[in-house]
C-alpha positions as CSV (number, residue, x, y, z in Angstrom):
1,X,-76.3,133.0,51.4
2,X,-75.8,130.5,48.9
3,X,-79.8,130.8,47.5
4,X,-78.5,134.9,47.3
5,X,-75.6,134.1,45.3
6,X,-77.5,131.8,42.9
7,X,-80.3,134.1,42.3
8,X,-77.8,137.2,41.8
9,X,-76.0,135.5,39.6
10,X,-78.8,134.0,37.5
11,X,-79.9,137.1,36.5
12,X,-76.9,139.1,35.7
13,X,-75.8,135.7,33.5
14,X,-78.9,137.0,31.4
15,X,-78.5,140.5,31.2
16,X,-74.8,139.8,30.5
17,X,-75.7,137.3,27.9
18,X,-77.9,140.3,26.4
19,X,-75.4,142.7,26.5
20,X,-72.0,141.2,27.3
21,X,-71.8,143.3,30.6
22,X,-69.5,141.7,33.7
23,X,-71.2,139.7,35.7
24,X,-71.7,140.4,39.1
25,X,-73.0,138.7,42.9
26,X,-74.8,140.5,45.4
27,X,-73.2,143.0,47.4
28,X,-73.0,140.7,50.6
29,X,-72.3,137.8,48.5
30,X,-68.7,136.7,47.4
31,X,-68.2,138.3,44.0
32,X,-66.9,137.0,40.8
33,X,-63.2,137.8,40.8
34,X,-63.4,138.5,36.6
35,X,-65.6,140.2,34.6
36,X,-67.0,138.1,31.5
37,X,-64.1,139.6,29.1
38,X,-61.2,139.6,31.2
39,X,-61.8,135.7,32.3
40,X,-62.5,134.4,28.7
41,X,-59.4,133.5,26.6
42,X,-58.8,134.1,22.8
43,X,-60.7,131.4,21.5
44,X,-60.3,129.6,17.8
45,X,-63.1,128.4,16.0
46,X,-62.9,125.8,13.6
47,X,-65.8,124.2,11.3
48,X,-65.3,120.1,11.4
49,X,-68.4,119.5,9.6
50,X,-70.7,121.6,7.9
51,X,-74.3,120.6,5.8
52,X,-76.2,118.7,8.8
53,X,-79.7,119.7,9.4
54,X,-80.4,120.0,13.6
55,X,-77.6,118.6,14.4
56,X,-78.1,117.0,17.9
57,X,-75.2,115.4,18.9
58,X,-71.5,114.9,18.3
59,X,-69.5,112.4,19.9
60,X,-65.8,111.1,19.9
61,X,-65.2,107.5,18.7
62,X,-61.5,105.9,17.8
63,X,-59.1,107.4,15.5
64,X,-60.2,110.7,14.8
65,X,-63.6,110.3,14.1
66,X,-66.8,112.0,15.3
67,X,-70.4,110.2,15.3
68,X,-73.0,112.8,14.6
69,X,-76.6,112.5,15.2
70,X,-79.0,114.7,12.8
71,X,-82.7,115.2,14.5
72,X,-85.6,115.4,11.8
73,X,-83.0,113.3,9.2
74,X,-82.7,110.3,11.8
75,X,-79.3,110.2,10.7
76,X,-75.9,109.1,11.8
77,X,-72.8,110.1,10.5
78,X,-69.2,109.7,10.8
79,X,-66.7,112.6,10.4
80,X,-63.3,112.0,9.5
81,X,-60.9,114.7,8.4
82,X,-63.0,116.8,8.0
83,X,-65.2,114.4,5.3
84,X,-68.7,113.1,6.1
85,X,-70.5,109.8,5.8
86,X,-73.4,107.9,6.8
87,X,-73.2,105.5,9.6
88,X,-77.0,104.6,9.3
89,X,-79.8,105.6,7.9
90,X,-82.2,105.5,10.4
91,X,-85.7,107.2,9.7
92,X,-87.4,103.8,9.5
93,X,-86.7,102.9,12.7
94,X,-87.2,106.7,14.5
95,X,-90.4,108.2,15.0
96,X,-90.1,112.0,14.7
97,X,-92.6,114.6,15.4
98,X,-91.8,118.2,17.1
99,X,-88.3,118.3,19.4
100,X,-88.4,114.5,19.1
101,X,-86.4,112.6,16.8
102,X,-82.4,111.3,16.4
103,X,-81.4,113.1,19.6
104,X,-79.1,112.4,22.3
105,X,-75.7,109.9,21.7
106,X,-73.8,108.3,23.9
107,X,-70.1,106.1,22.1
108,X,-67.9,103.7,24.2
109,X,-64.7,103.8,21.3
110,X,-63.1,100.9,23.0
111,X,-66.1,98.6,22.5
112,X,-67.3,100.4,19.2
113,X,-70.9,100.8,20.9
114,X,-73.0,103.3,20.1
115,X,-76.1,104.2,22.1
116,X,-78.8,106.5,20.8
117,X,-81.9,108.2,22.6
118,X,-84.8,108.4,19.9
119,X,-88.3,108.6,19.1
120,X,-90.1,105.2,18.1
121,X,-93.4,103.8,17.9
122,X,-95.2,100.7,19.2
123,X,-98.5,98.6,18.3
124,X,-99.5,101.0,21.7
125,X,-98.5,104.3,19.8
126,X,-95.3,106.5,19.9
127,X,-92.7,106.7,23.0
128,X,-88.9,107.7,23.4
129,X,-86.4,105.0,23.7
130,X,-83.0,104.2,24.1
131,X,-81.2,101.7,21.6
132,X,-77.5,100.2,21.5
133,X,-75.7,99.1,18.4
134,X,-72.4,97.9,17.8
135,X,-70.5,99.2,15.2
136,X,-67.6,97.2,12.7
137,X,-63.9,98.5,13.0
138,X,-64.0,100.5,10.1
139,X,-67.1,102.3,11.5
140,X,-68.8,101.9,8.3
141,X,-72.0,99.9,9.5
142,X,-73.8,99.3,12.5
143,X,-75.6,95.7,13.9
144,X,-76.6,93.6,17.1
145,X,-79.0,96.5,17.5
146,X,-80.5,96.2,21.3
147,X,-83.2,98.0,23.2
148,X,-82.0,99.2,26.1
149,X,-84.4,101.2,28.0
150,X,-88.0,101.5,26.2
151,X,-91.5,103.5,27.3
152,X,-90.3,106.8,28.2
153,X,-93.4,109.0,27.7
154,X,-94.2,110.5,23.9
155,X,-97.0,112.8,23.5
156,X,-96.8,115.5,20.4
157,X,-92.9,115.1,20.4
158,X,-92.8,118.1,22.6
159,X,-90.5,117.6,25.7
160,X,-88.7,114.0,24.6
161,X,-85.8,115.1,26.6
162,X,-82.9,113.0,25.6
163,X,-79.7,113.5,27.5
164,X,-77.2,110.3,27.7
165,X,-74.4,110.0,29.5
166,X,-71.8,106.9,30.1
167,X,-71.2,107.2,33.8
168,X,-67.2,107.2,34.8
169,X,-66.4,104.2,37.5
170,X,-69.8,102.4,36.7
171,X,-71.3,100.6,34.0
172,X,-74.4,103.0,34.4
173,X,-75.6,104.6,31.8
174,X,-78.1,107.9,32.4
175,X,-80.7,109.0,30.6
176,X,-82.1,112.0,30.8
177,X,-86.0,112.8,30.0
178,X,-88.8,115.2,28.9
179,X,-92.1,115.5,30.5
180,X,-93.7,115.2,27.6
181,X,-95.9,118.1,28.6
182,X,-98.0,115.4,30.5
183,X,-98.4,117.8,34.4
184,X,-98.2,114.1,36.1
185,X,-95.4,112.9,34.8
186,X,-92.5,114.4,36.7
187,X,-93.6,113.3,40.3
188,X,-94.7,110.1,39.4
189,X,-91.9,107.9,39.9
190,X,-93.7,105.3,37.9
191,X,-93.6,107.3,35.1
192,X,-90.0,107.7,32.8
193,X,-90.6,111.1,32.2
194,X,-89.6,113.9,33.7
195,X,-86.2,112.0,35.2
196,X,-82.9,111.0,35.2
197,X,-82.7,107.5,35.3
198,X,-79.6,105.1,35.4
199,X,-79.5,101.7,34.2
200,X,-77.1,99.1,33.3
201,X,-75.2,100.2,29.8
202,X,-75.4,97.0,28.4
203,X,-79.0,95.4,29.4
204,X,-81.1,98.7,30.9
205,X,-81.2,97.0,34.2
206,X,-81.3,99.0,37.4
207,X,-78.2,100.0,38.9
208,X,-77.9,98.2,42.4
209,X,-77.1,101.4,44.0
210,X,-80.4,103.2,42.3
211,X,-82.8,104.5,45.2
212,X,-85.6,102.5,44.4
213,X,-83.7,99.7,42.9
214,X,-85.5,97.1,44.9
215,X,-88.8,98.1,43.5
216,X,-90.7,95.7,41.4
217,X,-92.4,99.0,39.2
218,X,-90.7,101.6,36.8
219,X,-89.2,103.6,39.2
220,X,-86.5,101.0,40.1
221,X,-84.2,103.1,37.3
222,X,-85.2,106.4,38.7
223,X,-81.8,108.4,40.0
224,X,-84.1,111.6,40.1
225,X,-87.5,113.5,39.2
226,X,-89.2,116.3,38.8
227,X,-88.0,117.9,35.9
228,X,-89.1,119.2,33.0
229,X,-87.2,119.2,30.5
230,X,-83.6,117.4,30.8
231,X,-81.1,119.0,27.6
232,X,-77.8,118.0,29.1
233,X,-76.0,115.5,31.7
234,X,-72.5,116.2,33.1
235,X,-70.0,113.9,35.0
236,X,-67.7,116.7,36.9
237,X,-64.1,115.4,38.3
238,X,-64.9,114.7,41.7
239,X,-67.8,111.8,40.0
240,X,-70.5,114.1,41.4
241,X,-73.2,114.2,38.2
242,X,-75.7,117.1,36.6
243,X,-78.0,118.3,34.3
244,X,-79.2,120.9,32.3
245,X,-82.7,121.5,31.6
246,X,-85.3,124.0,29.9
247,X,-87.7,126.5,32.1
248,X,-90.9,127.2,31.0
249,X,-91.2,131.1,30.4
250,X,-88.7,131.6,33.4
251,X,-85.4,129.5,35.2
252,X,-83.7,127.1,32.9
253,X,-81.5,125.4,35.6
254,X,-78.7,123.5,35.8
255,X,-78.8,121.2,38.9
256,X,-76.4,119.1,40.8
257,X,-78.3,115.2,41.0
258,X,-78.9,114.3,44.3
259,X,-79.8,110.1,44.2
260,X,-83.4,110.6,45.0
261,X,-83.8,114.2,44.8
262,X,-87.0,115.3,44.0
263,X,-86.3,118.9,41.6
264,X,-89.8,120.3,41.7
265,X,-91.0,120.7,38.6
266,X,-94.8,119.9,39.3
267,X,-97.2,121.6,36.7
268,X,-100.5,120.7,37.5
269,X,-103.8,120.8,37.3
270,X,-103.3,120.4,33.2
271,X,-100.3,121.6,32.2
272,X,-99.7,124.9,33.9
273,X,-96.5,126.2,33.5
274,X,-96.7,129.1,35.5
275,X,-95.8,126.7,38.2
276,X,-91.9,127.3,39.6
277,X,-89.4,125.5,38.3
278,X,-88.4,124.4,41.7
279,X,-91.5,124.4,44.0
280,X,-90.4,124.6,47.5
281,X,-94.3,124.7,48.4
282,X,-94.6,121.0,47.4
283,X,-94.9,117.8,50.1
284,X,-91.0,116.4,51.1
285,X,-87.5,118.7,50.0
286,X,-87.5,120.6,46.7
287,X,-83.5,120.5,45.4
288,X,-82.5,123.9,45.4
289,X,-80.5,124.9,41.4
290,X,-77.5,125.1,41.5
291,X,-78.0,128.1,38.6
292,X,-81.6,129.1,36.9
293,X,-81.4,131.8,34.5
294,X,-84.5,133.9,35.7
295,X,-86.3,135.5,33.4
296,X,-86.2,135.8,29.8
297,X,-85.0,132.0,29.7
298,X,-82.1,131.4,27.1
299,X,-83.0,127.6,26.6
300,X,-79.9,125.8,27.9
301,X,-79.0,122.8,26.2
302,X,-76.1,120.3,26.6
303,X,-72.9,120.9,28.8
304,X,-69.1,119.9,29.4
305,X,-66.6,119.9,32.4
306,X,-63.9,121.9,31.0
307,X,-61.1,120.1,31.2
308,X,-57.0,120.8,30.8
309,X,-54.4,123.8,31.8
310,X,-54.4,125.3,28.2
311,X,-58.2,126.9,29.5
312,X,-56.2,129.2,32.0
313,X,-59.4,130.4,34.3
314,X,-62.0,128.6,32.3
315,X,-60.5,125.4,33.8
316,X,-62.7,123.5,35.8
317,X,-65.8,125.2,34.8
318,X,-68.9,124.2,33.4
319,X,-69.8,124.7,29.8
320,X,-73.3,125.1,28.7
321,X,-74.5,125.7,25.0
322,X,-78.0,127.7,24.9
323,X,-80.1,127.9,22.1
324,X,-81.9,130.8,22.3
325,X,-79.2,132.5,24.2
326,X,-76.5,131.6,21.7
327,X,-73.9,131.7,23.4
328,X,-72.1,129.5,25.6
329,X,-71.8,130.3,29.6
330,X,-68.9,128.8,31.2
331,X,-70.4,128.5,35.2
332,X,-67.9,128.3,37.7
333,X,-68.9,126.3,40.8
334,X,-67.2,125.7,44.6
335,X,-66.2,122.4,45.7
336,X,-69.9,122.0,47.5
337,X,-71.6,123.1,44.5
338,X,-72.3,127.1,44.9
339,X,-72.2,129.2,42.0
340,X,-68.9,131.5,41.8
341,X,-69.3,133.5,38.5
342,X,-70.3,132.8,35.0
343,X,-68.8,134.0,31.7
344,X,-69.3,134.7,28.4
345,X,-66.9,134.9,25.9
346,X,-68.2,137.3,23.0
347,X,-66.3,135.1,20.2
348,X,-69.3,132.2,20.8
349,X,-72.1,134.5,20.6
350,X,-72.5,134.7,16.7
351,X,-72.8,131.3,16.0
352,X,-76.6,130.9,16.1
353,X,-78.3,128.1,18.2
354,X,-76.3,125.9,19.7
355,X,-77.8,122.4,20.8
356,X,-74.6,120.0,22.0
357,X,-71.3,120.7,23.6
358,X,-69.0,117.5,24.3
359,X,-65.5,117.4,25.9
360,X,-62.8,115.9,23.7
361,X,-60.2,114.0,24.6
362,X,-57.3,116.3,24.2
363,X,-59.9,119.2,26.1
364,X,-61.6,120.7,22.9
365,X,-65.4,121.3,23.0
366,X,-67.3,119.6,20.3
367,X,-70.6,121.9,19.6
368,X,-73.2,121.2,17.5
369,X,-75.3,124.4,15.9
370,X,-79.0,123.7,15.5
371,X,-80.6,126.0,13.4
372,X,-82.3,124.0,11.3
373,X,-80.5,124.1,7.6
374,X,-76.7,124.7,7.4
375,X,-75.8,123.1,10.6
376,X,-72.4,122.4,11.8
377,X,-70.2,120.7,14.0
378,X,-67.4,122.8,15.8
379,X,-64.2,122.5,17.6
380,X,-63.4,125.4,19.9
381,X,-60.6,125.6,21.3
382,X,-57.9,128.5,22.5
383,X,-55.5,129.8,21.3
């Protein structure tokens, strides 16, 4: 029942997005109780930052201000009151080629650290990486840059991934990875790419708790593979954790991270994406996800528990930003992780591409357009 509800709703989240109809379940499923309209409240739309170019990432730091990370521009900024200003300049330290650049941030504003997924390059050649800096108390300049997790798989630059995410009630930090259109990579558990891994915040070390954590090889930061793509990591209330990822020509999915779970993403001989997403026909148990879009895809992209009373129904659900789609699609789920409804709201669907979405403390979502000239950060918020 729950595989019927997921794929029902998958599908009618697409047409909806297409033509803002109500979204509906199968008929022996448990409907929706809302249509996309009547859920959604007014929303306001503000502009926080405007100028960027692919605007990546936004997150919160200490009083008031938002780090920024620009992808071809491998450039960090600080915005204040509506005012930007670089942070770093970081374009000799980034390797950038295709989706891969400045991507994904993580910011601890207690500790003023600042973690950054990027591209970089070796004696070997090019690879994604993770790095840590500290930042001074004016947020004016960064140092005691660190490595914290290196050799995550670079081809082209298509398919770096980079998702991070500070984990609540752990030091871990996860990382979420591409593929890097390289069919082997996902199932390999030896191989970086194509997972979630979660390591120490600080020195990149396993987690003790990580299912392979014991292993003397790669895959001792592995939390999960087989995936493809990974564009967003969420922490929900209950500490339970999941991503958001890209399909090929069909199913961009959002899954809920089982430690271990294998997501099926398997595309070979080659490269052959017309593989499933989720391959139940492969060796061991295939996570089922949680939501996959069907086809068209709408290339969903980071996501955000919504969090606080002033979201009347929206409360409690998960917000994804699509860019291809643009829109974002605010996915209810039940305490064991089924799909309940998705919506809509028409006031987000004229913004253009949107890459990153980011909870803020006082329950605002921080989005990021990426559209490649013109971008903006933008506080939503209702009203």
């Amino acid at each position: 029942m729950a595989r019927l509800l997921r794929t029902s709703l998958a599908l009618s989240t697409v047409l909806g997005a297409l033509a803002l109809a109500p979204v509906t379940a199968a008929p022996a499923a448990v409907a929706p109780s809302t249509s996309e309209r009547s859920a959604a409240p007014a929303l306001k739309v503000r502009t926080v930052a405007r100028g960027l170019e692919h605007a990546w990432d936004v997150q919160q730091a200490s009083g008031g201000r938002l780090v920024v990370s620009e992808r071809d521009r491998a450039r960090l900024s600080v915005v204040r009151n509506g005012k930007r200003r670089t942070l770093a300049d970081l374009s000799k330290l980034v390797w950038v080629s295709g989706e891969t650049g400045l991507l994904s941030l993580a910011v601890d504003p207690g500790s003023r650290t600042v973690w950054a997924c990027h591209g970089g390059s070796t004696a070997g050649g090019n690879e994604v990486r993770v790095t840590r800096w500290k930042a001074d108390r004016a947020w004016r300049r960064l140092s005691k840059r660190r490595t914290v997790v290196s050799g995550l798989p670079a081809t082209s630059g298509r398919h770096g991934g980079c998702r991070l995410l500070l984990e609540r009630g752990s030091d871990a930090l996860l990382v979420g990875t591409g593929d890097a259109a390289v069919g082997t990579n996902p199932r390999n558990l030896d191989s970086l790419g194509g997972k979630v891994l979660r390591v120490h915040r600080r020195t990149g070390a396993p987690m003790p708790d990580n299912p392979y954590a014991d292993a003397s090889t790669p895959r001792r930061l592995v939390w999960t593979h087989g995936h493809r793509n990974v564009q967003g990591l969420a922490q929900r209330r209950d500490g339970s954790l999941w991503s958001v990822e890209h399909g090929s020509f069909r199913d961009d999915e959002v899954n809920r991270l089982v430690p271990g779970g294998d997501y099926g993403w398997n595309p070979v001989p080659g490269y052959d994406e017309s593989v499933p997403m989720t391959d139940q026909s492969l060796p061991g148990e295939q996570q089922d996800a949680a939501w996959s879009s069907g086809t068209p895809t709408i290339a969903t992209s980071g996501a955000a528990w919504v969090r606080g009373r002033q979201w009347g129904r929206l409360q409690g659900t998960l917000a994804v930003a699509a860019l291809k789609g643009s829109a974002v699609l605010f996915m209810r789920f039940d305490r064991a992780g089924d799909l309940v409804s998705v919506t809509r709201p028409p006031a987000l669907a004229r913004l253009g591409r949107l890459r990153s979405i980011t909870a803020a403390r006082d329950g605002d979502l921080l989005l990021t357009t990426d559209n490649g000239a013109g971008d903006r950060v933008l506080r939503v918020s209702p009203r």
